[in-house]
Biopython code that builds the backbone (N, CA, C, O; Angstrom):
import numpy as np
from Bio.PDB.StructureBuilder import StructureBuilder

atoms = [
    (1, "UNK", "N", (-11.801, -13.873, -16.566)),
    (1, "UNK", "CA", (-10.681, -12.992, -16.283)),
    (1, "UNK", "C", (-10.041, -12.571, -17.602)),
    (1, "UNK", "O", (-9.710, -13.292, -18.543)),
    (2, "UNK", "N", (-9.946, -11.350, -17.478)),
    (2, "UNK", "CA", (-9.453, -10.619, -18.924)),
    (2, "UNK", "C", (-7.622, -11.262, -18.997)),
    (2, "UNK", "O", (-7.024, -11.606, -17.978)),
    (3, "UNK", "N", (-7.019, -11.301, -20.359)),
    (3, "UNK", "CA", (-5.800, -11.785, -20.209)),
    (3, "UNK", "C", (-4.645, -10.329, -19.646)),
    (3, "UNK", "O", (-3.436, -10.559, -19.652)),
    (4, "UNK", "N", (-5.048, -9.196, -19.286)),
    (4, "UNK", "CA", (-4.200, -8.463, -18.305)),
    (4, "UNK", "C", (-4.469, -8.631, -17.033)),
    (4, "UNK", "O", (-3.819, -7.863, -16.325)),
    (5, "UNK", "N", (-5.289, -9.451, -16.374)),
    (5, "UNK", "CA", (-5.735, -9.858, -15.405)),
    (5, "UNK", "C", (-4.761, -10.916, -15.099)),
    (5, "UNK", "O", (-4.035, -10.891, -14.105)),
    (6, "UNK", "N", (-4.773, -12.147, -16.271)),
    (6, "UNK", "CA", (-4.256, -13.155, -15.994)),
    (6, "UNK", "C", (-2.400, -12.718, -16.092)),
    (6, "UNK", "O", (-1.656, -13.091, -15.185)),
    (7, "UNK", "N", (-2.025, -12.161, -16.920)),
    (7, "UNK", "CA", (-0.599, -11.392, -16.579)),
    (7, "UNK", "C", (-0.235, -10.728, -15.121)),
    (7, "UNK", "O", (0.777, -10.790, -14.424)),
    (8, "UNK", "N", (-1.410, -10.112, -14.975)),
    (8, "UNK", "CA", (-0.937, -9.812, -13.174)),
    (8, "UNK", "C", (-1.080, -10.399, -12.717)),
    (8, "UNK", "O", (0.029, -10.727, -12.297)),
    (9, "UNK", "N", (-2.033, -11.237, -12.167)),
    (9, "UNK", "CA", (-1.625, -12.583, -11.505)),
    (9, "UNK", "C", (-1.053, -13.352, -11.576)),
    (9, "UNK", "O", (-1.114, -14.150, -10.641)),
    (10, "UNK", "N", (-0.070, -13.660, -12.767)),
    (10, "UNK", "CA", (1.439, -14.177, -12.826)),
    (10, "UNK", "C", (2.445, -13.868, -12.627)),
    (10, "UNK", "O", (3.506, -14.487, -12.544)),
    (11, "UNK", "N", (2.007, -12.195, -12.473)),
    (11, "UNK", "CA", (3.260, -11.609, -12.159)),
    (11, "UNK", "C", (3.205, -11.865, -10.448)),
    (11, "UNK", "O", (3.874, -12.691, -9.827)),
    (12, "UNK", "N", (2.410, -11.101, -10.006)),
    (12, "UNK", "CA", (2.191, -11.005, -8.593)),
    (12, "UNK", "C", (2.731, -13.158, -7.966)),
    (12, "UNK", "O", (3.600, -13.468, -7.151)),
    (13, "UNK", "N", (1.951, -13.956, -8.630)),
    (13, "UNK", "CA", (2.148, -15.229, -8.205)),
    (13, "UNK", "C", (3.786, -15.868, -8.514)),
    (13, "UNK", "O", (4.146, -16.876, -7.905)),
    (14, "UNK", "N", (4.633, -15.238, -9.423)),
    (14, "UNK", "CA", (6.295, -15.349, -9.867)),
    (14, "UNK", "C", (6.861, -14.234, -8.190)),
    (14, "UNK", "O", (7.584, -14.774, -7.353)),
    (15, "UNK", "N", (6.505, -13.130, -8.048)),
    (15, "UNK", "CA", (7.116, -12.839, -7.021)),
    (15, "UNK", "C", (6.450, -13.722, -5.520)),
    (15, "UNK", "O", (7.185, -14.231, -4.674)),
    (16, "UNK", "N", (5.315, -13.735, -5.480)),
    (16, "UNK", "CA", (5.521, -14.504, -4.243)),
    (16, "UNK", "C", (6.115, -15.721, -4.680)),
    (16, "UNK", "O", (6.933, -15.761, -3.761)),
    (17, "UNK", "N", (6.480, -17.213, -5.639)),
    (17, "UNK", "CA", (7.210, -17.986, -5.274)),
    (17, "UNK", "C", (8.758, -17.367, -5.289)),
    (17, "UNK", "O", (9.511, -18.084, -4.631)),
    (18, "UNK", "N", (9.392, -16.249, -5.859)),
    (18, "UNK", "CA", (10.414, -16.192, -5.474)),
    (18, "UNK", "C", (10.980, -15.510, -4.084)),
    (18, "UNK", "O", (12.104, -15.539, -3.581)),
    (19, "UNK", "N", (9.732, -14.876, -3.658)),
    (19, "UNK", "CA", (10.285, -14.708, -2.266)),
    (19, "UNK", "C", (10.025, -15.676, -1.362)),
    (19, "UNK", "O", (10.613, -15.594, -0.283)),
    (20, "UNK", "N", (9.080, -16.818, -1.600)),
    (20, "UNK", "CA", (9.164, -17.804, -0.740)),
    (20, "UNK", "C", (10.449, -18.860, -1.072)),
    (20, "UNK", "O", (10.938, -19.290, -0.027)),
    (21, "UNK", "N", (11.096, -19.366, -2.295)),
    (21, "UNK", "CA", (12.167, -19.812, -2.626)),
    (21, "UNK", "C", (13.353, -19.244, -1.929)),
    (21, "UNK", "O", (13.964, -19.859, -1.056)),
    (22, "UNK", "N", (13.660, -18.039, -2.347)),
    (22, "UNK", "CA", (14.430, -17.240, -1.651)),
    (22, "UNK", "C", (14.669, -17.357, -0.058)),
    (22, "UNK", "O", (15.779, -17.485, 0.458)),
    (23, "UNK", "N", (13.355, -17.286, 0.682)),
    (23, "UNK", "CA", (13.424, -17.482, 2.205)),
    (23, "UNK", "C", (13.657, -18.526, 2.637)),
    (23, "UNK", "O", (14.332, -18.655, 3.658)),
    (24, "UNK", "N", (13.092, -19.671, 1.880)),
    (24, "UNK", "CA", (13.481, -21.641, 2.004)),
    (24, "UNK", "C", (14.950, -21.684, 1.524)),
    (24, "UNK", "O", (15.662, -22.549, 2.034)),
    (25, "UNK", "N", (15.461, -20.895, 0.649)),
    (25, "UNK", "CA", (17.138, -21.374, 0.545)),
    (25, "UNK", "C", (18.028, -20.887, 1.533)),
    (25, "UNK", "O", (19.240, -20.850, 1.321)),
    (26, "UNK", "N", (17.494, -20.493, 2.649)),
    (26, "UNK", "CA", (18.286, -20.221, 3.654)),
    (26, "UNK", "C", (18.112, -21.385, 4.976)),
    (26, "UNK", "O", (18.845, -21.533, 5.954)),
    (27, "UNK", "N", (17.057, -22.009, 4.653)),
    (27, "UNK", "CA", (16.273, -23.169, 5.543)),
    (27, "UNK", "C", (15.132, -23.479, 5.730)),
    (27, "UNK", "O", (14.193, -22.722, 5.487)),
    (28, "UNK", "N", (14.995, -24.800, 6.255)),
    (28, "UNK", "CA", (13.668, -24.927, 6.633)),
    (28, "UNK", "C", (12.448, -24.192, 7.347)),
    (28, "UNK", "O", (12.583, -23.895, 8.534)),
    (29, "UNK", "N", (11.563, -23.962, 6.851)),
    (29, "UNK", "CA", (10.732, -23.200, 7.758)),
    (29, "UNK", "C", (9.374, -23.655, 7.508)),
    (29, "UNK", "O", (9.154, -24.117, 6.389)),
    (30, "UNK", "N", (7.936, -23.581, 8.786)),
    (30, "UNK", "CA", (6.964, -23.929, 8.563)),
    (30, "UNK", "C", (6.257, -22.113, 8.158)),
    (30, "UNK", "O", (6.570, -20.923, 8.200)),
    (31, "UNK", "N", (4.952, -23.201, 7.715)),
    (31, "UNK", "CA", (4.632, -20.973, 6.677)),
    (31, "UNK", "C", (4.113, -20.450, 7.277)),
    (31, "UNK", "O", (3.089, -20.083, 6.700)),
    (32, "UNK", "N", (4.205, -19.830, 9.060)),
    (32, "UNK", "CA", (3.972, -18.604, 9.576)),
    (32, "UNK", "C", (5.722, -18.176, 9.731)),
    (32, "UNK", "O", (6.226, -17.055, 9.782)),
    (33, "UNK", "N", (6.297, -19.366, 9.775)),
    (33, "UNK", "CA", (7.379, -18.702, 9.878)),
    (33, "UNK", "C", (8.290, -17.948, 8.580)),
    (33, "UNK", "O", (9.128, -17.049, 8.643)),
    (34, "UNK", "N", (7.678, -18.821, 7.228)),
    (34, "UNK", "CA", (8.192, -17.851, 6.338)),
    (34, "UNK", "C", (7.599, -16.326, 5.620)),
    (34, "UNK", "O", (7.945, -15.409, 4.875)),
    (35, "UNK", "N", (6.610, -16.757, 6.340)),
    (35, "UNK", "CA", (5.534, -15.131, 6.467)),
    (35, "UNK", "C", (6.359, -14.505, 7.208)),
    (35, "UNK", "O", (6.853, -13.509, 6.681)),
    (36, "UNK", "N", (6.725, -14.775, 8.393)),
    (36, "UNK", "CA", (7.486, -13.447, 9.309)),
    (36, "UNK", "C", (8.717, -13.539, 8.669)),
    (36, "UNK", "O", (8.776, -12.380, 8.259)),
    (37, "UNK", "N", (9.733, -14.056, 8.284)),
    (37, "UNK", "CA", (10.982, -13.771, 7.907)),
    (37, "UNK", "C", (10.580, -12.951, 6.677)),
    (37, "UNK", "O", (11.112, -11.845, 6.777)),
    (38, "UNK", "N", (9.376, -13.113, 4.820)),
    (38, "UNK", "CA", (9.577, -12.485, 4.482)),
    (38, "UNK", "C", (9.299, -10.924, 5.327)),
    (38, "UNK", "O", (10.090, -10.042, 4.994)),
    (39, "UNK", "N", (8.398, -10.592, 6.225)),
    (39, "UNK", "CA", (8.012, -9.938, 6.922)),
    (39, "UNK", "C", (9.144, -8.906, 7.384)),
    (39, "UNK", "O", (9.219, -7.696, 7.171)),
    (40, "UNK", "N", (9.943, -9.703, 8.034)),
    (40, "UNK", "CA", (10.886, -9.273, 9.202)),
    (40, "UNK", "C", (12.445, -8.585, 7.352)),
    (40, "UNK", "O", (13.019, -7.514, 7.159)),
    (41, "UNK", "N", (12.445, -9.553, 6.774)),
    (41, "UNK", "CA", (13.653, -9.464, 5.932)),
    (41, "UNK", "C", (13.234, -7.874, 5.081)),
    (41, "UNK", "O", (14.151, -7.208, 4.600)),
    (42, "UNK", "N", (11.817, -7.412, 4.984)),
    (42, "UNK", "CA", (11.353, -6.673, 4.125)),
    (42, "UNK", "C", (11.226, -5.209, 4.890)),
    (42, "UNK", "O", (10.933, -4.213, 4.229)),
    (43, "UNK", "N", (11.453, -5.130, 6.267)),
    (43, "UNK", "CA", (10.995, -3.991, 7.161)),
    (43, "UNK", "C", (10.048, -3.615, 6.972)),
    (43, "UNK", "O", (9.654, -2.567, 6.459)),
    (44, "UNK", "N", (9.344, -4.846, 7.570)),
    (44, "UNK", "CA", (7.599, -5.109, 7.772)),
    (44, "UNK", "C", (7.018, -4.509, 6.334)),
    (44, "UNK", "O", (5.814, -4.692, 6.157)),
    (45, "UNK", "N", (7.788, -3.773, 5.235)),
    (45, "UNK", "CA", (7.143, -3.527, 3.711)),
    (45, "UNK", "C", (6.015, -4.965, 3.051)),
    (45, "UNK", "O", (4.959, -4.847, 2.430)),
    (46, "UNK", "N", (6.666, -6.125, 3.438)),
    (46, "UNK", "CA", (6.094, -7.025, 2.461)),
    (46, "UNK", "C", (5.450, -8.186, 3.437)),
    (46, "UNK", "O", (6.087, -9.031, 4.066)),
    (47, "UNK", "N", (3.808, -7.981, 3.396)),
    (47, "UNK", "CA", (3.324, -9.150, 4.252)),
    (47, "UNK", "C", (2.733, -10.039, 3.463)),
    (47, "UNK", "O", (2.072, -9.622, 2.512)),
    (48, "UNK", "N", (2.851, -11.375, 3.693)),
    (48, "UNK", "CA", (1.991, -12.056, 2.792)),
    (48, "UNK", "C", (0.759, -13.119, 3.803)),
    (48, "UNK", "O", (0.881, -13.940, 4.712)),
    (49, "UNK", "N", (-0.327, -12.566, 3.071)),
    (49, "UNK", "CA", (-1.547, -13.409, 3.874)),
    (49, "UNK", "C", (-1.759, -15.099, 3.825)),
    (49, "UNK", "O", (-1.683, -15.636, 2.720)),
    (50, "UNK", "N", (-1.961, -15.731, 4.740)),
    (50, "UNK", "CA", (-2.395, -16.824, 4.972)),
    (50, "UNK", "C", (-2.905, -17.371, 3.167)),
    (50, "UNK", "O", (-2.233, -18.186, 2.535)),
    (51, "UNK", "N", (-4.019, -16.800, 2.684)),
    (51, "UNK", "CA", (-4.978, -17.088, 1.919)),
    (51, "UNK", "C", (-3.826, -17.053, 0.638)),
    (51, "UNK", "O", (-4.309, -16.991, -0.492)),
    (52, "UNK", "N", (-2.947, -17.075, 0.710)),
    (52, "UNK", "CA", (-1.941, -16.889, -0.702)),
    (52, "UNK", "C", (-1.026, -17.273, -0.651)),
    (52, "UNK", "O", (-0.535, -17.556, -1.744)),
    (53, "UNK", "N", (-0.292, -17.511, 0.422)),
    (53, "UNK", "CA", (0.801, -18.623, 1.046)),
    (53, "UNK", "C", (1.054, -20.006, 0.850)),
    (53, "UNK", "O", (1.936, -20.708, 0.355)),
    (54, "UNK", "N", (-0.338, -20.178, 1.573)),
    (54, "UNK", "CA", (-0.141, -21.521, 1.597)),
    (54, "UNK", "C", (-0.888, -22.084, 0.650)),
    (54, "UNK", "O", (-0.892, -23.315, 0.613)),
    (55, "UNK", "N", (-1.664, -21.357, -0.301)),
    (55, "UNK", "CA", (-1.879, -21.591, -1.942)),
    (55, "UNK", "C", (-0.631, -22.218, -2.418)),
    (55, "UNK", "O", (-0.452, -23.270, -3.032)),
    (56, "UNK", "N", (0.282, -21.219, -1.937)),
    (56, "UNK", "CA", (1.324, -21.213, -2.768)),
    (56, "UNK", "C", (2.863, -21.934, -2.530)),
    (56, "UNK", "O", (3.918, -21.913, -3.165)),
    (57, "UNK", "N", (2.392, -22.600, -1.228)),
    (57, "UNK", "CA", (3.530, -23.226, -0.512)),
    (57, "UNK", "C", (2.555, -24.355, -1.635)),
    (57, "UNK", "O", (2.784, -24.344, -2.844)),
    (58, "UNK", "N", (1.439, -25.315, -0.995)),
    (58, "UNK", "CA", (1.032, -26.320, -1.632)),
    (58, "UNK", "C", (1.287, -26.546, -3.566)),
    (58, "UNK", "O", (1.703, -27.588, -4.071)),
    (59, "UNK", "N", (0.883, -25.194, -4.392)),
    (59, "UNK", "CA", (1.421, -25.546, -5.729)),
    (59, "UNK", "C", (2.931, -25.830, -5.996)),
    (59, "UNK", "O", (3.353, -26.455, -6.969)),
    (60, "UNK", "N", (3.802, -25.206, -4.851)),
    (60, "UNK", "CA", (5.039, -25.469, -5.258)),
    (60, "UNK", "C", (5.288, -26.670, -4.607)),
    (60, "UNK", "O", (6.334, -27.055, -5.131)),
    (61, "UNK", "N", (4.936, -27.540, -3.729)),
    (61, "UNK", "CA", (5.430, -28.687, -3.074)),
    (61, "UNK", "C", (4.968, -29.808, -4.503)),
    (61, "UNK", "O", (5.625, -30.815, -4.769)),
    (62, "UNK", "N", (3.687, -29.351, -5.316)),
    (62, "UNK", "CA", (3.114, -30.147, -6.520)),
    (62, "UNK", "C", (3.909, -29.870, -7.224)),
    (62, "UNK", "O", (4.454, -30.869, -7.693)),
    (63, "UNK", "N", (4.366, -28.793, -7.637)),
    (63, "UNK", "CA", (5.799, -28.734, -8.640)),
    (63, "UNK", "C", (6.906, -29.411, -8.518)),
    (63, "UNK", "O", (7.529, -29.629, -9.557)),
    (64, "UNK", "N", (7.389, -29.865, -7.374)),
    (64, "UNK", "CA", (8.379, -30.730, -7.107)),
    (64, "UNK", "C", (9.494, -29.737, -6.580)),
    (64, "UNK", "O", (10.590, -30.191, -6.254)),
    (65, "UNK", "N", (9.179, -28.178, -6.482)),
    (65, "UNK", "CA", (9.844, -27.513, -6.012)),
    (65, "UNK", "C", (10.443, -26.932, -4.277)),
    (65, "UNK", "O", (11.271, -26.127, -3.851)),
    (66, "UNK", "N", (9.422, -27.928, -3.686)),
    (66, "UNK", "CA", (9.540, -28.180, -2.257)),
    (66, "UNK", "C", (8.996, -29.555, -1.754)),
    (66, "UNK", "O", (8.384, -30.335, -2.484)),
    (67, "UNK", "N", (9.282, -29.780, -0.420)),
    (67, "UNK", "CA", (9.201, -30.514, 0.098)),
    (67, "UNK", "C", (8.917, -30.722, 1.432)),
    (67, "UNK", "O", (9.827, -30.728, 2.261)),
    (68, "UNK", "N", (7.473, -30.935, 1.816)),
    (68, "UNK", "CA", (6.942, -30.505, 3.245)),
    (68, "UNK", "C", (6.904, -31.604, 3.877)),
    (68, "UNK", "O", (6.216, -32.501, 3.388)),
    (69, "UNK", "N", (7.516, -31.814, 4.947)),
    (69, "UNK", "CA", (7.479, -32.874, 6.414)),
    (69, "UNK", "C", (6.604, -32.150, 7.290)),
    (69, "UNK", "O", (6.512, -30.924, 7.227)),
    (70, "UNK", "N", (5.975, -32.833, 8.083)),
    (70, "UNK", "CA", (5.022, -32.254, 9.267)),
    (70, "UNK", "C", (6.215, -32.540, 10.668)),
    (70, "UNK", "O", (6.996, -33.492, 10.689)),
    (71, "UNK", "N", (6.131, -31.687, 11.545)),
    (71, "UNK", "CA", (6.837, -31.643, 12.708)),
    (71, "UNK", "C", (6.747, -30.959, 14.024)),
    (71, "UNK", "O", (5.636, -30.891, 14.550)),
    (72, "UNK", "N", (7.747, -30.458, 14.603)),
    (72, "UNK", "CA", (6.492, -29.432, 15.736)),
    (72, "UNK", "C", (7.430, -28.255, 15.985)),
    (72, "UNK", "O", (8.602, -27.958, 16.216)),
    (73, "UNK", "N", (5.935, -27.655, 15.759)),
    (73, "UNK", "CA", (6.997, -26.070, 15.975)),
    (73, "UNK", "C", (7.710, -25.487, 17.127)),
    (73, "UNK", "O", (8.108, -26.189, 18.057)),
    (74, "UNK", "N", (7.831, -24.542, 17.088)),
    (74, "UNK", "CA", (8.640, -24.059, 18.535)),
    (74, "UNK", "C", (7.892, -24.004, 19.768)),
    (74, "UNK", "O", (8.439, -24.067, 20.870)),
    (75, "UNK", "N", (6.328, -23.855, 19.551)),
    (75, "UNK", "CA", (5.515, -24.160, 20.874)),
    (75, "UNK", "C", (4.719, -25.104, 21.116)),
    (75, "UNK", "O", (3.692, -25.252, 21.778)),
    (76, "UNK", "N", (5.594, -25.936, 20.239)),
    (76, "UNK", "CA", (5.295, -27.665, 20.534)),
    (76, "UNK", "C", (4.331, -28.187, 19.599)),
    (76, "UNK", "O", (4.380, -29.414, 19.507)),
    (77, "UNK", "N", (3.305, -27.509, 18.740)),
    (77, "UNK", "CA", (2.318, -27.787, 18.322)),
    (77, "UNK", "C", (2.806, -28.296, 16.964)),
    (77, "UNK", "O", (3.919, -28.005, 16.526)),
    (78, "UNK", "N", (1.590, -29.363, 16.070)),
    (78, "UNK", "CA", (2.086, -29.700, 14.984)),
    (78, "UNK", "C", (2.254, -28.501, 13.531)),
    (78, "UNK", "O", (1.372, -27.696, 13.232)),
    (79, "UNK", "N", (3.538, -28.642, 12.818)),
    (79, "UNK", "CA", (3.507, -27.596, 11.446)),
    (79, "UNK", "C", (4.048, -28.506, 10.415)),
    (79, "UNK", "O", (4.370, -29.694, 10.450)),
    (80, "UNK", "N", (4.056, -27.599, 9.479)),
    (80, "UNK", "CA", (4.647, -28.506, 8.374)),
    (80, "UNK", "C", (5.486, -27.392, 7.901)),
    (80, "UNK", "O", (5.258, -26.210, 7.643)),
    (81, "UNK", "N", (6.914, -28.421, 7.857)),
    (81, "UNK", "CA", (7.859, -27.214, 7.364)),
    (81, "UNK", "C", (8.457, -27.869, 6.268)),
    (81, "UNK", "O", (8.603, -29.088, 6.185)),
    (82, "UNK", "N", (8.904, -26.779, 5.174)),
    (82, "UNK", "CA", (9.096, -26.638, 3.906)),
    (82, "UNK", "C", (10.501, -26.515, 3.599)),
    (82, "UNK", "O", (11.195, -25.560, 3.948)),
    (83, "UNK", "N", (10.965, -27.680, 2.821)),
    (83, "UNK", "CA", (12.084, -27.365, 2.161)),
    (83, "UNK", "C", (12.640, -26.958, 0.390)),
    (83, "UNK", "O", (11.873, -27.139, -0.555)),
    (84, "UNK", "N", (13.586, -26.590, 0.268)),
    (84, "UNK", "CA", (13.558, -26.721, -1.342)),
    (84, "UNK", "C", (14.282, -27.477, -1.504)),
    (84, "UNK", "O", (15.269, -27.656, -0.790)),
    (85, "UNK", "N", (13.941, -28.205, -2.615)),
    (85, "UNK", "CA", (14.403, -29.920, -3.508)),
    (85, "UNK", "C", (15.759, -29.233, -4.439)),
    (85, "UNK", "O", (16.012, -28.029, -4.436)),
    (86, "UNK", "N", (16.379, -30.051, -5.049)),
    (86, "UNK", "CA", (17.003, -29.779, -5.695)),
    (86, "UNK", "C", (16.665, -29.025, -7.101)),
    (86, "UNK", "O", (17.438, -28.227, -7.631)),
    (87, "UNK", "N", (15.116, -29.480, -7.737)),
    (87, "UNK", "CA", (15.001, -28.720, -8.306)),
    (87, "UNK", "C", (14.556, -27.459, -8.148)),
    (87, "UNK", "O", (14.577, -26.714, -9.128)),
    (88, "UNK", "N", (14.054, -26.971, -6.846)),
    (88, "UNK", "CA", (13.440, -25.983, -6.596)),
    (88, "UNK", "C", (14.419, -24.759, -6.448)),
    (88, "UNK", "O", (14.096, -23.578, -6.574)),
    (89, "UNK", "N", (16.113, -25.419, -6.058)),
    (89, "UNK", "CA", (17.319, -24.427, -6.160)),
    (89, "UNK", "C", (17.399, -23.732, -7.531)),
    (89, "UNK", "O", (17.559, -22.566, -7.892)),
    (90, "UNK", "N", (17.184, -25.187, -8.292)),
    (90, "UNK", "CA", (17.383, -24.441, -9.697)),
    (90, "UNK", "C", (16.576, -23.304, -10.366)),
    (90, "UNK", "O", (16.921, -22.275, -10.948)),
    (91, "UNK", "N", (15.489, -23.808, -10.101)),
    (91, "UNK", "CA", (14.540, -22.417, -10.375)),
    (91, "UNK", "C", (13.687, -21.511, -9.645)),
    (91, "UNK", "O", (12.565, -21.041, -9.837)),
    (92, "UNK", "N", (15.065, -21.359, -8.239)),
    (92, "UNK", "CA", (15.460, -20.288, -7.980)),
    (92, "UNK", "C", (16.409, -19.500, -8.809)),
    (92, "UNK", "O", (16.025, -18.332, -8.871)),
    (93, "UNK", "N", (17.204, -19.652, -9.287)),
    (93, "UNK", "CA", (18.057, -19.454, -9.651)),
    (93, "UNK", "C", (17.332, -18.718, -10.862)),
    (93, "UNK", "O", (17.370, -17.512, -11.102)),
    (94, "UNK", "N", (16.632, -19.754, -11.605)),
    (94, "UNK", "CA", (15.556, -18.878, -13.160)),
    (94, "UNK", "C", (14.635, -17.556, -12.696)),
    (94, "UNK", "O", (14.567, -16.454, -13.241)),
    (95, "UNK", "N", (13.982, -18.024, -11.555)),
    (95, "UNK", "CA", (13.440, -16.821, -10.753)),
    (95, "UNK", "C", (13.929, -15.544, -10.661)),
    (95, "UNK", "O", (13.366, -14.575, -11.170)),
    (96, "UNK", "N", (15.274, -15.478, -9.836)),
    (96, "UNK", "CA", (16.238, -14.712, -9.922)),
    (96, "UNK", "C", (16.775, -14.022, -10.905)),
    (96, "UNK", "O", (17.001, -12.843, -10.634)),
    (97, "UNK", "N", (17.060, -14.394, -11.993)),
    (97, "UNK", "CA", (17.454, -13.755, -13.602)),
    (97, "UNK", "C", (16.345, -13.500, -14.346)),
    (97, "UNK", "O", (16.545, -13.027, -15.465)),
    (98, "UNK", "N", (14.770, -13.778, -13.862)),
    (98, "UNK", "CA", (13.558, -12.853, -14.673)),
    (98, "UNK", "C", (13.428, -12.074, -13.582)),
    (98, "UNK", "O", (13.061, -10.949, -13.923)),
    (99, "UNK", "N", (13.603, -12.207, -12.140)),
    (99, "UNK", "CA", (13.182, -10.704, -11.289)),
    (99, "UNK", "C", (14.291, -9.512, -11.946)),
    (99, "UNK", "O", (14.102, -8.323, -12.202)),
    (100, "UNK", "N", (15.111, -10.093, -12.046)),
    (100, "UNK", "CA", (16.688, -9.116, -12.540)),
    (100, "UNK", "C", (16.295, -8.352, -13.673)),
    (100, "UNK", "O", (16.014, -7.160, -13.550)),
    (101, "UNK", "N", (16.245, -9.015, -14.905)),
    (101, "UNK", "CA", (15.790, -8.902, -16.413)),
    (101, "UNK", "C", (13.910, -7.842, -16.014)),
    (101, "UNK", "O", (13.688, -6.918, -16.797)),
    (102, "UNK", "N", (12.883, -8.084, -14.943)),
    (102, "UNK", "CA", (11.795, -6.975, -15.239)),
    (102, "UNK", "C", (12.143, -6.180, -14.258)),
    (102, "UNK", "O", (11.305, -5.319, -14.526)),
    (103, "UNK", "N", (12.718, -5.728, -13.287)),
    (103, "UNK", "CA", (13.672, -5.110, -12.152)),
    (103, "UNK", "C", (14.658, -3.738, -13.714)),
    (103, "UNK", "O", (14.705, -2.509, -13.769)),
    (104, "UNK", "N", (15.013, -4.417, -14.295)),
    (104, "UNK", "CA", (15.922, -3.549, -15.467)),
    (104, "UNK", "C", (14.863, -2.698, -16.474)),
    (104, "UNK", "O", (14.959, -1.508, -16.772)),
    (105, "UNK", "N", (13.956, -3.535, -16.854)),
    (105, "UNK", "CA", (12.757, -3.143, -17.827)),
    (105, "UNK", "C", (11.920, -1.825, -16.898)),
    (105, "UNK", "O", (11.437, -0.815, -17.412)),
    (106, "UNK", "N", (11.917, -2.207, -15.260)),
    (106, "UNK", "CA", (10.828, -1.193, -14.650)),
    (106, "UNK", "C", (11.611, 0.113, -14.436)),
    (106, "UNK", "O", (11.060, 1.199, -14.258)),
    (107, "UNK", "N", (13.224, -0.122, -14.472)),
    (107, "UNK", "CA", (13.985, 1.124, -14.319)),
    (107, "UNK", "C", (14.203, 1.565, -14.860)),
    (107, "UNK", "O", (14.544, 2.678, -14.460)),
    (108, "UNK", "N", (14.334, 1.257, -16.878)),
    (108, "UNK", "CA", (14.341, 2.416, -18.137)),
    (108, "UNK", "C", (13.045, 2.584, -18.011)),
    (108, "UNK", "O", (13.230, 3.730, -18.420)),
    (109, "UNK", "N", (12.022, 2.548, -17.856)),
    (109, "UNK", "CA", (10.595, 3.378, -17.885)),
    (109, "UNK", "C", (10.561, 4.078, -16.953)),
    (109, "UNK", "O", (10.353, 5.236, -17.316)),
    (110, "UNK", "N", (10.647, 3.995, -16.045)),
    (110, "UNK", "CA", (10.966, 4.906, -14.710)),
    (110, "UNK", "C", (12.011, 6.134, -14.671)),
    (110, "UNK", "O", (11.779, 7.240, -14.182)),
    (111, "UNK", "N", (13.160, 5.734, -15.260)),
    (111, "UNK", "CA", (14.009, 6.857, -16.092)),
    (111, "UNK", "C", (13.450, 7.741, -16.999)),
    (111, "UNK", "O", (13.683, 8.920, -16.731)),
    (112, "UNK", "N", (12.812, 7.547, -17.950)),
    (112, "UNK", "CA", (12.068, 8.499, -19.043)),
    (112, "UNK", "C", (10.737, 9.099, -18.494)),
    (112, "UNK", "O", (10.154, 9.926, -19.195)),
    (113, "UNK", "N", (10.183, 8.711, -17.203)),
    (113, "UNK", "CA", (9.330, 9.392, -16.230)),
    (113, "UNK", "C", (10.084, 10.873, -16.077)),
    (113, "UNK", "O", (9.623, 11.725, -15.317)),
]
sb = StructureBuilder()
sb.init_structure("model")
sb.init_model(0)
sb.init_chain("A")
sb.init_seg("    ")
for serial, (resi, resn, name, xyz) in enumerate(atoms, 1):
    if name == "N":
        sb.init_residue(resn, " ", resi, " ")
    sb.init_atom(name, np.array(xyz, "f"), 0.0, 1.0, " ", f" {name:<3s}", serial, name[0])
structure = sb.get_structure()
């Protein structure tokens, strides 16, 4: 993988954990359900697939940035739902001030368009 390869896939992999952070700091949820809330929160704009989710639920539970209990979902069956740890608030929070900071960078280039 070329290293602009590996930059987009950090970029792309920084926004999905901050929209999954983001959706866990409102509560617990197992990950079809934080697929549909980002889903539902985005007006159906932003879906995220199975195959990248729960990639990405599992690296962040290894980060120490969540915390998954198994339990049962709403139609009784077993899930595992995800919380954020204390440190995982915090960097939300870091998340939040680099989406802000390239969010600013994509709108002076977009201006001189």
């Amino acid at each position: 993988m070329t290293d602009t390869m590996d930059k987009r896939a950090a970029v792309l992999q920084g926004t999905l954990d901050l929209l999954v952070l983001t959706t866990l700091s409102r509560g617990p949820l197992h990950g079809f359900g934080i697929a549909l809330r980002i889903q539902q929160d985005s007006d159906d704009l932003l879906r995220v697939e199975e195959g990248s989710l729960y990639p990405a639920l599992h690296r962040l539970e290894q980060a120490g940035l969540l915390k998954g209990e198994w339990g049962a979902s709403e139609n009784g069956r077993r899930a595992r739902y995800y919380n954020l740890t204390a440190r995982g608030r915090r960097q939300l929070e870091v998340e939040r001030e680099n989406w802000k900071r390239l969010a600013r960078g994509v709108a002076r280039v977009l201006k001189l368009a």
